[in-house]
C-alpha positions as a Markdown table, in Angstrom:
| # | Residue | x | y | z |
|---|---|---|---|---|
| 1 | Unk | 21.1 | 7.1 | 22.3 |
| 2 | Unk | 21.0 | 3.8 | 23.8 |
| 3 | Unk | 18.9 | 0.8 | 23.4 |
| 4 | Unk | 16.5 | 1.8 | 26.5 |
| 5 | Unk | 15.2 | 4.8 | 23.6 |
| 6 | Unk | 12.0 | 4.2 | 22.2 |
| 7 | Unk | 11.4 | 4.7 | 18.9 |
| 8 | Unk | 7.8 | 5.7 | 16.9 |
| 9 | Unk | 7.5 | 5.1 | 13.2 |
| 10 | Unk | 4.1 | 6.7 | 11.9 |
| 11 | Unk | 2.5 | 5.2 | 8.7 |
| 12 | Unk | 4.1 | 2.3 | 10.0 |
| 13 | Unk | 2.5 | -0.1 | 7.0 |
| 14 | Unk | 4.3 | 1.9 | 4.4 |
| 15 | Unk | 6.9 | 1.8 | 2.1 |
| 16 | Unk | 9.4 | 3.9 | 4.3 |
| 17 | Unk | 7.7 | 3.1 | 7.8 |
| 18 | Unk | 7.8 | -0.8 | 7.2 |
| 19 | Unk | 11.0 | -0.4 | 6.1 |
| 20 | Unk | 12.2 | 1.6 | 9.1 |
| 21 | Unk | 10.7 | -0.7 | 11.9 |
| 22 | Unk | 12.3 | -3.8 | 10.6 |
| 23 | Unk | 15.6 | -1.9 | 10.2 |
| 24 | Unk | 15.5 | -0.4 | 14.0 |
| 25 | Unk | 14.3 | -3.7 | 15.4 |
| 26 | Unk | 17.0 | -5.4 | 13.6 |
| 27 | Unk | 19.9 | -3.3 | 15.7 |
| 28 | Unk | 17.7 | -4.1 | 18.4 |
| 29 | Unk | 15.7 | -0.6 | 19.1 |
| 30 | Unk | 12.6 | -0.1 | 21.2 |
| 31 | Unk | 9.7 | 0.7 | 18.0 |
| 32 | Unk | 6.5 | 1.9 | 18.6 |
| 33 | Unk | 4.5 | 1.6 | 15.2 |
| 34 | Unk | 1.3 | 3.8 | 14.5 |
| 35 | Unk | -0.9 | 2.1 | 12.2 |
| 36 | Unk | -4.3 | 3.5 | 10.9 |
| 37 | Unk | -6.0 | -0.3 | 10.7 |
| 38 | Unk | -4.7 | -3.4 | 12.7 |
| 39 | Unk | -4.7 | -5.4 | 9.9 |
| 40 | Unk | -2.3 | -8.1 | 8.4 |
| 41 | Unk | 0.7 | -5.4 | 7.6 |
| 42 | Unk | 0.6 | -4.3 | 10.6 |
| 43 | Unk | 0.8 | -7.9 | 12.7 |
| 44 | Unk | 3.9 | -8.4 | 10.7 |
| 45 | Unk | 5.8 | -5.9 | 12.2 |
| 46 | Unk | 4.0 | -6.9 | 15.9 |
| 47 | Unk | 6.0 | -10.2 | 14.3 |
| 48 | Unk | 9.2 | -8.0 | 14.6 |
| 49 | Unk | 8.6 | -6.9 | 18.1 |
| 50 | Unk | 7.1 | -3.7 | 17.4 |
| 51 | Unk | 4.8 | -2.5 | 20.1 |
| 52 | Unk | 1.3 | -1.6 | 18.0 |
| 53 | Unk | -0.6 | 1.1 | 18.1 |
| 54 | Unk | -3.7 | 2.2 | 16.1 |
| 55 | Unk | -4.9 | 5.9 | 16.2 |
| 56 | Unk | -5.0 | 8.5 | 13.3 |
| 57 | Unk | -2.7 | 11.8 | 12.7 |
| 58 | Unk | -5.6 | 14.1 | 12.5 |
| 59 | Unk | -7.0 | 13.1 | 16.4 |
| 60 | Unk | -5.0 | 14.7 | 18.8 |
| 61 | Unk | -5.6 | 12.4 | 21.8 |
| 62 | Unk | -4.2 | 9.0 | 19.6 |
| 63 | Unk | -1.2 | 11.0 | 18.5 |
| 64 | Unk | -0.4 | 12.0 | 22.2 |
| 65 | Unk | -1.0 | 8.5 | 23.8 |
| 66 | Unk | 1.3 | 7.2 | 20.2 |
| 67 | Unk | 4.4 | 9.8 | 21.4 |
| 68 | Unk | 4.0 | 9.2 | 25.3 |
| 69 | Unk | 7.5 | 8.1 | 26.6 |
| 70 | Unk | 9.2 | 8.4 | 22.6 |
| 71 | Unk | 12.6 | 9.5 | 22.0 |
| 72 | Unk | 12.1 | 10.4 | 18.8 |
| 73 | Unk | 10.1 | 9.8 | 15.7 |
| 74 | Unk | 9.2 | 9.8 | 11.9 |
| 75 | Unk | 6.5 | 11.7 | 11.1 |
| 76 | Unk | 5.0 | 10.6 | 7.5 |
| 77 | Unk | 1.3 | 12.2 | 6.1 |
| 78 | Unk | -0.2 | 10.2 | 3.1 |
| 79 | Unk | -0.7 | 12.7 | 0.0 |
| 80 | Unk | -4.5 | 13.7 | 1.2 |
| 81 | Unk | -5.5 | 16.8 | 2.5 |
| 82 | Unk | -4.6 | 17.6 | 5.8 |
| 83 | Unk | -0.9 | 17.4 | 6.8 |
| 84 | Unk | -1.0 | 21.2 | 8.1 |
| 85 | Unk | -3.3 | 20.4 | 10.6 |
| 86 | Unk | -1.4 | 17.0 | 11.7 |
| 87 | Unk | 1.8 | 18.4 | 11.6 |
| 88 | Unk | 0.7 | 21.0 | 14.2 |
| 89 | Unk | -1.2 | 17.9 | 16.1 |
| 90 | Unk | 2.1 | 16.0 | 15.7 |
| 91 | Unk | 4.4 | 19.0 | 17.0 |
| 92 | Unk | 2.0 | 20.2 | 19.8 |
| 93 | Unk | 1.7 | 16.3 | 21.1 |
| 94 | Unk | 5.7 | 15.5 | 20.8 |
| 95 | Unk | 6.7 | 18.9 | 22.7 |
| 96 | Unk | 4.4 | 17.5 | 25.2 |
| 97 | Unk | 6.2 | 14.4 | 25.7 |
| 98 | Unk | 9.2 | 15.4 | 25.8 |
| 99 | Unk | 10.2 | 14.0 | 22.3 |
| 100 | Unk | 14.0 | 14.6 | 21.6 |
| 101 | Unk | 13.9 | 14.8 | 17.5 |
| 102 | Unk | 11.6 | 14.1 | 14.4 |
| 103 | Unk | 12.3 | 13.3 | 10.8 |
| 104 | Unk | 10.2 | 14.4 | 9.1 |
| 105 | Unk | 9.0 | 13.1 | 5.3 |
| 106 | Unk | 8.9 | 15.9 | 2.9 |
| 107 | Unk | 9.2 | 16.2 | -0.8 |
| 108 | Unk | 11.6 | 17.0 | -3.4 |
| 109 | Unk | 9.1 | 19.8 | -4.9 |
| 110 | Unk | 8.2 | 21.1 | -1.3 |
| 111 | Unk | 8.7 | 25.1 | -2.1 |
| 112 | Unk | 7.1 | 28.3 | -0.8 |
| 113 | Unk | 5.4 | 28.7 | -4.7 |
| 114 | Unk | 4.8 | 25.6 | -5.8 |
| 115 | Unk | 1.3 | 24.5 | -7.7 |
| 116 | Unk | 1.2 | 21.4 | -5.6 |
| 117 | Unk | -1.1 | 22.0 | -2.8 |
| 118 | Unk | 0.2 | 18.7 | -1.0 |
| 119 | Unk | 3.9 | 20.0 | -2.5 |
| 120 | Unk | 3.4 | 23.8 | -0.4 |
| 121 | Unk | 1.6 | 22.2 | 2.3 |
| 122 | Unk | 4.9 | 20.2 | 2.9 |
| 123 | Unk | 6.8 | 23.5 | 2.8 |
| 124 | Unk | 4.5 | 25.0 | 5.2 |
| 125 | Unk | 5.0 | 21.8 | 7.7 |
| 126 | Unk | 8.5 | 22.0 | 7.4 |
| 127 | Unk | 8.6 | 25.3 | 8.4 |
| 128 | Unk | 6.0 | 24.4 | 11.5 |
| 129 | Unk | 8.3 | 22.1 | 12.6 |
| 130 | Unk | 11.2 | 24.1 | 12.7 |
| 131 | Unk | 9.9 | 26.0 | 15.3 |
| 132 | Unk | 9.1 | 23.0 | 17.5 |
| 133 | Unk | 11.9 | 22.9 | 20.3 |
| 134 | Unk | 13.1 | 19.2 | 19.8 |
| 135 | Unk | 15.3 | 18.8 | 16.7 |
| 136 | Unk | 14.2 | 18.4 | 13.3 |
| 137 | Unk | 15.4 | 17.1 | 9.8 |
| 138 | Unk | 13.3 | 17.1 | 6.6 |
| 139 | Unk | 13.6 | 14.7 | 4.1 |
| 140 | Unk | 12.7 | 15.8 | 0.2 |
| 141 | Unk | 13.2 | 12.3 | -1.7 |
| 142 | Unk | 12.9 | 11.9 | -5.6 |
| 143 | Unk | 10.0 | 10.1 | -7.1 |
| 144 | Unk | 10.6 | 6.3 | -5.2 |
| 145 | Unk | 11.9 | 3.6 | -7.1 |
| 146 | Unk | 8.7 | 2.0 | -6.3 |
| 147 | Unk | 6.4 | 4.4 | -8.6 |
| 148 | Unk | 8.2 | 2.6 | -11.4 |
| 149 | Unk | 6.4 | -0.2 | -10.3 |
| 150 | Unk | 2.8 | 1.4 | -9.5 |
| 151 | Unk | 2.4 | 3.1 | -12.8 |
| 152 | Unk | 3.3 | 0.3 | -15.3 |
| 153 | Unk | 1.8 | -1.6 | -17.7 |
| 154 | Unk | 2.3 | -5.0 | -20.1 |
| 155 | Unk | 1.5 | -5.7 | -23.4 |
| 156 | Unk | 2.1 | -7.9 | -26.2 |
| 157 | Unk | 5.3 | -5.9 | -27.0 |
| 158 | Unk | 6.7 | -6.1 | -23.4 |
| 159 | Unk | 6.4 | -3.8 | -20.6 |
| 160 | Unk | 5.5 | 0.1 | -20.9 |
| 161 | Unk | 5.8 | 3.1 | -19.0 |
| 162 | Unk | 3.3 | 5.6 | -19.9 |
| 163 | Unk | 3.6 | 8.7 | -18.2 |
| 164 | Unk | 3.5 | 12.4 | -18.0 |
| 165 | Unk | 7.3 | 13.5 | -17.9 |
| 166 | Unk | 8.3 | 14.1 | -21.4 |
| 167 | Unk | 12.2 | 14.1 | -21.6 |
| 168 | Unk | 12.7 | 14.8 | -17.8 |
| 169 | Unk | 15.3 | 12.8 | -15.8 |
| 170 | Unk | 15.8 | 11.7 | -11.6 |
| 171 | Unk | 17.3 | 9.6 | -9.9 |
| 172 | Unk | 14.9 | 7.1 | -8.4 |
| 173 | Unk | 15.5 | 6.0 | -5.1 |
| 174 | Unk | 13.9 | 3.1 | -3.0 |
| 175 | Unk | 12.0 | 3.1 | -0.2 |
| 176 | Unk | 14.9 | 0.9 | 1.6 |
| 177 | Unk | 17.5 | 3.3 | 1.5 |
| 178 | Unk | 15.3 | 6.5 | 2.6 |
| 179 | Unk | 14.4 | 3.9 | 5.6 |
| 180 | Unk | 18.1 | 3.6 | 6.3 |
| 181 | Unk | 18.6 | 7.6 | 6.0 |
| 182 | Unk | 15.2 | 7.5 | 8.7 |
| 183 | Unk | 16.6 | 4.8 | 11.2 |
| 184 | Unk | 20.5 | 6.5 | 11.1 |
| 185 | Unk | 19.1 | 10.1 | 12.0 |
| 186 | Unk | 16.3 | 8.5 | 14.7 |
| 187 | Unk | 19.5 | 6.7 | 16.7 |
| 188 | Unk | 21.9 | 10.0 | 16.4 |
| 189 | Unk | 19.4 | 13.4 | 15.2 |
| 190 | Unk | 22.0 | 16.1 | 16.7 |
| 191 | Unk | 24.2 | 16.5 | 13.5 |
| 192 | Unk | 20.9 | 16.5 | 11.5 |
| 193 | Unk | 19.2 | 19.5 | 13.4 |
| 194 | Unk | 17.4 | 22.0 | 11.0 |
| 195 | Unk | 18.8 | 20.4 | 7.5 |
| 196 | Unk | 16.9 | 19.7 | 4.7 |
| 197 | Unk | 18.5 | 16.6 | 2.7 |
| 198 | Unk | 17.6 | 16.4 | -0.9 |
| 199 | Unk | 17.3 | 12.4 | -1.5 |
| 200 | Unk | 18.3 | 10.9 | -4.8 |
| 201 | Unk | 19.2 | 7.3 | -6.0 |
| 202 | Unk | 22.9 | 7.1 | -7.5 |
| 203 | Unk | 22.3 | 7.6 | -11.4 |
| 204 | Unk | 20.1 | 10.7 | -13.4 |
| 205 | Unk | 18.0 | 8.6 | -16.0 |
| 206 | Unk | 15.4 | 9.8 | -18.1 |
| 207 | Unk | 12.4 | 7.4 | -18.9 |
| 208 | Unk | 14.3 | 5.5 | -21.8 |
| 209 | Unk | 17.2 | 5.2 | -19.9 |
| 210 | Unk | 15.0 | 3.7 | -17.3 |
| 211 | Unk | 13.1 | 1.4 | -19.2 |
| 212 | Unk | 16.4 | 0.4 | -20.8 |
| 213 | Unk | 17.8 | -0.6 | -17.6 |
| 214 | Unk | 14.5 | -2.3 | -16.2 |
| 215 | Unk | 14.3 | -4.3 | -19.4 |
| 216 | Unk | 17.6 | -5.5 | -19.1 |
| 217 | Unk | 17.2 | -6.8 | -16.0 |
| 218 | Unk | 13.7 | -8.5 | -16.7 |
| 219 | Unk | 14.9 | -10.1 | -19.6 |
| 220 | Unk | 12.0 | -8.4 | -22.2 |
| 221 | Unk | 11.3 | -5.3 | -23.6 |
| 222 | Unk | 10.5 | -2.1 | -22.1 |
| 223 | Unk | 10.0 | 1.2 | -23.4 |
| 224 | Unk | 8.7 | 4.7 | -22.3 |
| 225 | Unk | 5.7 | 6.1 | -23.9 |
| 226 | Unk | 5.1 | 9.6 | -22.7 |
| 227 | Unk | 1.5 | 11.0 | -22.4 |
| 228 | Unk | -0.2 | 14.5 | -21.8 |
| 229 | Unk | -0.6 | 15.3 | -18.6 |
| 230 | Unk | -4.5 | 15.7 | -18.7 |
| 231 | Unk | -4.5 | 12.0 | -20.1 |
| 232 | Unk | -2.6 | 11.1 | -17.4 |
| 233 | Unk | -5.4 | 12.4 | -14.9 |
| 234 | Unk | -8.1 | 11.0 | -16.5 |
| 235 | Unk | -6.3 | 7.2 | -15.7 |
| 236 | Unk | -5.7 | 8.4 | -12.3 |
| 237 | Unk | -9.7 | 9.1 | -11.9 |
| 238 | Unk | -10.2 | 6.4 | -13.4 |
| 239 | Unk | -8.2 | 4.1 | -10.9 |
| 240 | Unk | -10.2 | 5.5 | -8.6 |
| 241 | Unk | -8.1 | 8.8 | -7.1 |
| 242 | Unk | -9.1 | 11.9 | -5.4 |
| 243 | Unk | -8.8 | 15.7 | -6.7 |
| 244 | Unk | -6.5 | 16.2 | -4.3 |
| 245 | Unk | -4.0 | 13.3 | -5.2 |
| 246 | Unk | -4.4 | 14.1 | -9.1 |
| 247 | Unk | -4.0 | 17.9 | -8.2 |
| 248 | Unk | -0.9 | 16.9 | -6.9 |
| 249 | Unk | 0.4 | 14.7 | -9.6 |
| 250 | Unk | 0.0 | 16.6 | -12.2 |
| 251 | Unk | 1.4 | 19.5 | -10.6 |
| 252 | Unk | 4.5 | 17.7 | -9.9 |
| 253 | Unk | 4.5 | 16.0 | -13.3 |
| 254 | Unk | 5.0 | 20.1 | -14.7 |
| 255 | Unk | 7.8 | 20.0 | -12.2 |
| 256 | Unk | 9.6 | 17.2 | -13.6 |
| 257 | Unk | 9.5 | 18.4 | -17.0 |
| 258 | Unk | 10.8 | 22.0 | -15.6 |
| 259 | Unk | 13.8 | 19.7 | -13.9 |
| 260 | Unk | 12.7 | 20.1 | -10.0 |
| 261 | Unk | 13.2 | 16.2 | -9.6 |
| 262 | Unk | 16.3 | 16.2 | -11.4 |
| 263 | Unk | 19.8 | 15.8 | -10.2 |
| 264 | Unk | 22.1 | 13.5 | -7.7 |
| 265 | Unk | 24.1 | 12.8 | -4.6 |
| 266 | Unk | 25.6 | 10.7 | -1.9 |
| 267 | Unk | 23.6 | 11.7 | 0.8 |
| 268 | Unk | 22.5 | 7.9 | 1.3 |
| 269 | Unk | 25.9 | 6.5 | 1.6 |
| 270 | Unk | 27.5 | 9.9 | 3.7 |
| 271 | Unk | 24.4 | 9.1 | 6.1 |
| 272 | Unk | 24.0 | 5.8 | 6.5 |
| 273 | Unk | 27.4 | 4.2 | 5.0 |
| 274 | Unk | 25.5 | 2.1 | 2.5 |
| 275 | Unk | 25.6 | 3.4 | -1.3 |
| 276 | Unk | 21.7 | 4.3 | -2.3 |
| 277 | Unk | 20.5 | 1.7 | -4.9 |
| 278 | Unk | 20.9 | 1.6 | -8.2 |
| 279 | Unk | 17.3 | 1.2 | -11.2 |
| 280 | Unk | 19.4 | -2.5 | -11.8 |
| 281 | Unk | 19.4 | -3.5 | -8.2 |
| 282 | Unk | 15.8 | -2.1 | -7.4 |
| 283 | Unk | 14.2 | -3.9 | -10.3 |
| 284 | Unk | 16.1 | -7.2 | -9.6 |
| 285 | Unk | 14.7 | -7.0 | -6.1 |
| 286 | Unk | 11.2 | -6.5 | -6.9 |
| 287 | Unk | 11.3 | -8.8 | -9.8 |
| 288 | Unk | 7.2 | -9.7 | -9.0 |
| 289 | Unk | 6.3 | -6.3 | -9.5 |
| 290 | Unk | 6.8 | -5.9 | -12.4 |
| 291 | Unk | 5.0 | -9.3 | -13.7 |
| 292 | Unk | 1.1 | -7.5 | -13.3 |
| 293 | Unk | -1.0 | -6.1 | -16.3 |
| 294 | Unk | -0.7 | -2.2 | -14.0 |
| 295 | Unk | -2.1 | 0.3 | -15.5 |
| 296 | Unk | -3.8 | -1.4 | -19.1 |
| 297 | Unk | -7.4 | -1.5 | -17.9 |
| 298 | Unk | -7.2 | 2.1 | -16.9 |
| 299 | Unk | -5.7 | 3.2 | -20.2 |
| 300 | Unk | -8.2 | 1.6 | -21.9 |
| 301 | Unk | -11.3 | 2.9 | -20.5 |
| 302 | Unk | -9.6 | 6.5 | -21.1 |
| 303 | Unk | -8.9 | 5.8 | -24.7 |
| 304 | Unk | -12.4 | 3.9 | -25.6 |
């Protein structure tokens, strides 16, 4: 593809979609970036030369004015309910326009039987997609590097996970290097046609290993404190989260104790040519994220 192709990146403020304008744009790609709000995330990557777009997955007409004149695109649905019906939207409006290829943002516990509605609802869209004429690869990433972040908290004795996963292991991997994986297969989506890629950071861990290697690099303690899984959903109610995201959670938080999230590979660096990185590199990077109180309030309201 050359430099004439134009690019659309869907939930464009995200982790991965952020990630994946700035990386096109910097090799000089045509983006088109869908946003939900035009807010201040989204004028950054106008900053970067992305042409802006607003509209919403679930209304057909936004979706086909988003994909008029693409050449390909990553299509990404928040964990809400939903993502059948926009994935047919999405399909329906990119055969329309002639789109050439979509990566599409699936989940590493995406299955025909899995407990997850958000998890099966992924396998069904997979599945929709495949039958789509333009060419299709699905991605199925670990938990992100990035969760490590979102579900933390400090105290007096340092920092703490406290989670759900008992003595399960994965390999995180950051929002960065799926980016990469997104931007490689966008530019050149032939070899990628129909294949599902499993996407893992370089090293297993389980949570002490993790916190081990985050507390090494922050220069304080951390430690892992594993919860029951019904805790776990009251704190995410109590921050505030829908049935359907704490359905989902604590679906897949069964799944990581029966090893679903678990293992490893090289896909990032075979893909890309860039080795994925590593817990070290992730948390020396996001240094500041790790500095907030995270989840203490929550845990406290739950336990008073």
């Amino acid at each position: 593809m050359s430099t004439d192709d134009l690019y659309l990146i869907t939930a464009a403020t995200g982790k991965t979609g952020a990630n994946a304008v700035r990386i096109l744009r910097e090799d000089g790609q045509r983006v088109r970036a869908l946003v939900h709000t035009h807010d201040a995330r989204a004028e950054a990557l106008a900053e970067l030369g992305a042409d802006i777009v607003t509209g919403d997955l679930l209304d057909f007409a936004s979706v086909s004015a988003a994909l008029a004149g693409v050449t390909a695109a990553y299509f990404c649905y928040p964990i809400l309910p939903g993502l059948v019906d926009a994935t047919a939207i999405f399909a329906q409006a990119a055969t329309e326009a002639g789109v050439a290829a979509v990566v599409n943002m699936s989940q590493i516990s995406a299955r025909r039987d899995a407990k997850s509605h958000a998890a099966q609802n992924h396998w069904l869209a997979e599945r929709l997609l495949d039958r789509s004429a333009f060419a299709t690869a699905h991605l199925r990433p670990t938990f992100f590097a990035e969760w490590l972040a979102w579900q933390w908290s400090r105290d007096d004795d340092g920092g703490v996970f406290r989670l759900p996963f008992a003595d399960g292991r994965h390999a995180p991997i950051a929002a960065v290097d799926q980016a990469r994986v997104i931007a490689a297969i966008l530019r050149n989506p032939t070899p990628h046609d129909r294949q599902i890629y499993p996407l893992y950071g370089p090293t297993e861990l389980d949570y002490d290993g993790i916190a081990a290697k985050v507390a090494a690099v922050l220069g304080f303690p951390v430690r892992y404190e594993p919860v029951d899984i019904d805790a776990f959903a009251d704190v995410l109610r109590v921050e505030g989260h829908g049935d359907y995201f704490v359905q989902h959670i604590t679906s897949v938080a069964q799944d990581y104790r029966d090893g679903i999230f678990a293992g490893t590979n090289n896909l990032v660096e075979v893909i890309t040519g860039t080795p994925a990185l590593t817990v070290e590199q992730f948390a020396a990077a996001s240094r500041d994220a790790f500095t907030t109180a995270g989840q203490a309030p929550a845990w406290e309201k739950v336990r008073a």
